[in-house]
N, C-alpha and C positions, 0 to 999 in steps of 0.2 A: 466554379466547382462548389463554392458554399452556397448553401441553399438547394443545391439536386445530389449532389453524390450522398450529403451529410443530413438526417434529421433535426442536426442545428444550424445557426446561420455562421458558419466561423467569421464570415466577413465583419460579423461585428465584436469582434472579438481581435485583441491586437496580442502577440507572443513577447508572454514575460520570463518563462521559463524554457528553457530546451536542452537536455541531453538526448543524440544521437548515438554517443560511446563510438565515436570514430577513432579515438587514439588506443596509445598503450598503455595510459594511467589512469585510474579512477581519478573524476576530477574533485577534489574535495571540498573546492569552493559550493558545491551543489551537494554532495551529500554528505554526511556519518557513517562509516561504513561497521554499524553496533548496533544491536537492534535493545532497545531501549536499556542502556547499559549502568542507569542508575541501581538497578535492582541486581543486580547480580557481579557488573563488572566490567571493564574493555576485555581483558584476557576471555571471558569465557559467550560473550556478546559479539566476538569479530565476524564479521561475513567472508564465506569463502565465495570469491569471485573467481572470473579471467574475461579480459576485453580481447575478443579476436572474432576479425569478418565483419569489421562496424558492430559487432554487438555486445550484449552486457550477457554474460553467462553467471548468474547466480549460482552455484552448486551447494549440494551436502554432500562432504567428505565420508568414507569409509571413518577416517580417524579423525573424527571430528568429536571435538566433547558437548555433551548435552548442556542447551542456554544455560539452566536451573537444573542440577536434578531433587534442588530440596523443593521447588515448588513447580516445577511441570514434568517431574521424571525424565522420560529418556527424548524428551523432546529437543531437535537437534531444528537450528534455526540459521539463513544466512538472511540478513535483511541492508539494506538502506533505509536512513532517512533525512527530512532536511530538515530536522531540529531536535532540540533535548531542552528538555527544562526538568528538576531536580531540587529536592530541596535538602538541608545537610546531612550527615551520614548519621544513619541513625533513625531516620524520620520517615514518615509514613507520605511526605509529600514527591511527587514526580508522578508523569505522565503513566497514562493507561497502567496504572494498578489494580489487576486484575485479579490479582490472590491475598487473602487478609492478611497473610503473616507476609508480606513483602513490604522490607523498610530499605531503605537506600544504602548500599553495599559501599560506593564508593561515589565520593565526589566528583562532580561531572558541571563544567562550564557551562552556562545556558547561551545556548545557539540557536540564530533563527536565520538558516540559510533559505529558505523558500516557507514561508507561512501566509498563504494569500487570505483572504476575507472575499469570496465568491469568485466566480469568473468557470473557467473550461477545461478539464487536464484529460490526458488524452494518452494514451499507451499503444504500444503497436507490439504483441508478443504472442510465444509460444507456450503452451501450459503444458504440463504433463500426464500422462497417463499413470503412470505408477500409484496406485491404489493406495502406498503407506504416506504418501506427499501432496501439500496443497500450493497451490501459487496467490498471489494478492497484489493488487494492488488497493492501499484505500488511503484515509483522511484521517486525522487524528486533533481534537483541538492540541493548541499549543499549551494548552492547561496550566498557566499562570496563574488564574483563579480555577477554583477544583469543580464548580459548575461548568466551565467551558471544556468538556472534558468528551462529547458524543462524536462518533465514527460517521463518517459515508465511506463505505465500499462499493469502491468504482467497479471492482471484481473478486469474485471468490471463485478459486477454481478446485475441487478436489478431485484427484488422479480416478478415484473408483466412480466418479461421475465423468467420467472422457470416455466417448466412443466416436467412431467413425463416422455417425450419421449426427451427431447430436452430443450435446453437455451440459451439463446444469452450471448457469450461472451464478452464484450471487451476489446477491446487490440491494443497498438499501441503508436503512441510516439505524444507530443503535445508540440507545442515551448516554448508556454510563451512568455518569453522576450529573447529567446536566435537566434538571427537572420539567424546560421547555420541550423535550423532546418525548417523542413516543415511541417505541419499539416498532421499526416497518423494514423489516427483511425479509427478502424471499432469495430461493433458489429456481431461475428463470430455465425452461429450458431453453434452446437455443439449437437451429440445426447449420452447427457447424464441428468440424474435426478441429478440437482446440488446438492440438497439439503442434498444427500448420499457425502461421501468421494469421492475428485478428487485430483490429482496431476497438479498443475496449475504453469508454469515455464518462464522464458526468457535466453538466450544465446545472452548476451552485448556480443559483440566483436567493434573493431574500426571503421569497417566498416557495421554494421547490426544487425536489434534485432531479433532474431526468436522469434515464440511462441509457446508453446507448452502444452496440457491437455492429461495429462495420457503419455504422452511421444508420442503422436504425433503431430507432426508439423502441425499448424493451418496454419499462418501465417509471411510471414516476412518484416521488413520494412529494404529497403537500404539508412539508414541515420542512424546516431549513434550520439548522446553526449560524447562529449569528456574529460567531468572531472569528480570527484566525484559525488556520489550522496548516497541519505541515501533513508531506505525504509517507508512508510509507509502502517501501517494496521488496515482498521477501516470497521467498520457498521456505514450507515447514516438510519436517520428517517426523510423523509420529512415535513410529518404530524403524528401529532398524534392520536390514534384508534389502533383496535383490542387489543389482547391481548397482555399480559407482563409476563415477560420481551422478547424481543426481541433480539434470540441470533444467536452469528455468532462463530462456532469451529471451533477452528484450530488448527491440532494434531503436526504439524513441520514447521518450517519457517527452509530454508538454505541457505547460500550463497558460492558459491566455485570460486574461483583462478585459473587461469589456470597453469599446472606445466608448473616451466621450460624447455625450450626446450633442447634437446641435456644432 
């Protein structure tokens, strides 16, 4: 199967990570269930989930409270990840700080459940149509020093870009604060009904990210990040309306290794 069904060769590639969400607990050896909860908090950072049918149903609740409303308004968020770093409260240090006035709300243990340094992570899910909501899956450095700090988005999916015939993807890498990097996102189109099961993937190597839906190459960008980094995976609500709850499935997340050579 590696090498014809897939644009990459999985066979060279060995499985370091895997959730299928076959049971009935979040397993928390593998995730955070806070989406980056240095800035704002656990209480107001917690993801609303539910595991059933083998799979991970991220939702947004009708009563659900906004991440921040001091610094993203009514932006309602359920995410996983597999790490958190933070520095003490008060402080302008912690991952993907994205708005100038965010200092660190509350102390938060540094975690590093899945932070690979290249290799192959691979998702199998449903995105949404709903117009006010986005789904993602992407990469984050682990931001221990504040240059390692740049994005691969494995997927960006927004609900008012989902039709029956076709979707805009995106995908691609964004610096941050990490100076080796260049700004190379796009939004792909793609003729598929996202909203059905897709396989949505990247191939880190040192020198290049590919992209890949259903196992073909979309895109690739020639710059790479060069240190760890952790995943995350969330549904956004920008406003609130229509109906609820608002879900995003995801039947497998994976991450693979490249074997040794020789």
């Amino acid at each position: 199967m590696a090498g014809t069904t897939y644009g990459y060769d999985r066979g060279a590639y060995e499985l370091e990570f895997e959730d299928d969400f076959a049971g009935d607990r979040l397993d928390e050896s593998r995730w955070v269930p806070f989406y980056l909860p240095q800035w704002t908090g656990r209480e107001s950072a917690a993801a609303r989930y539910e595991l059933a049918g083998g799979h991970l149903h991220l939702l947004i609740e009708e009563d659900q409270p906004p991440w921040s409303e001091e610094l993203e308004g009514r932006l309602r968020v359920s995410s996983l990840q597999t790490g958190v770093f933070a520095g003490p409260v008060g402080s302008a240090i912690g991952q993907h700080r994205r708005h100038p006035r965010a200092v660190v709300r509350e102390e938060q243990p540094d975690v590093r459940l899945y932070t690979p340094r290249y290799g192959l992570v691979e998702m199998r899910a449903r995105a949404v149509a709903d117009p006010r909501c986005m789904v993602a899956l992407w990469m984050i450095g682990y931001e221990d020093r504040p240059e390692r700090s740049a994005e691969i988005c494995v997927c960006e999916i927004f609900g008012r870009d989902v039709g029956a015939d076709g979707a805009k993807i995106g995908m691609g890498v964004h610096p941050f604060g990490d100076p080796e990097i260049v700004d190379d996102f796009t939004a792909e189109t793609v003729p598929i009904d996202a909203t059905g099961f897709h396989v949505y993937a990247a191939e880190w190597t040192p020198d290049h990210v590919a992209f890949f839906v259903d196992g073909r190459r979309v895109r690739t960008v020639r710059q790479s990040p060069r240190y760890p980094m952790q995943l995350m995976l969330n549904i956004y609500e920008f406003e609130p309306g229509g109906d609820y709850p608002k879900r995003f499935t995801v039947d497998y997340v994976r991450g693979y290794r490249r074997r040794p050579s020789g």
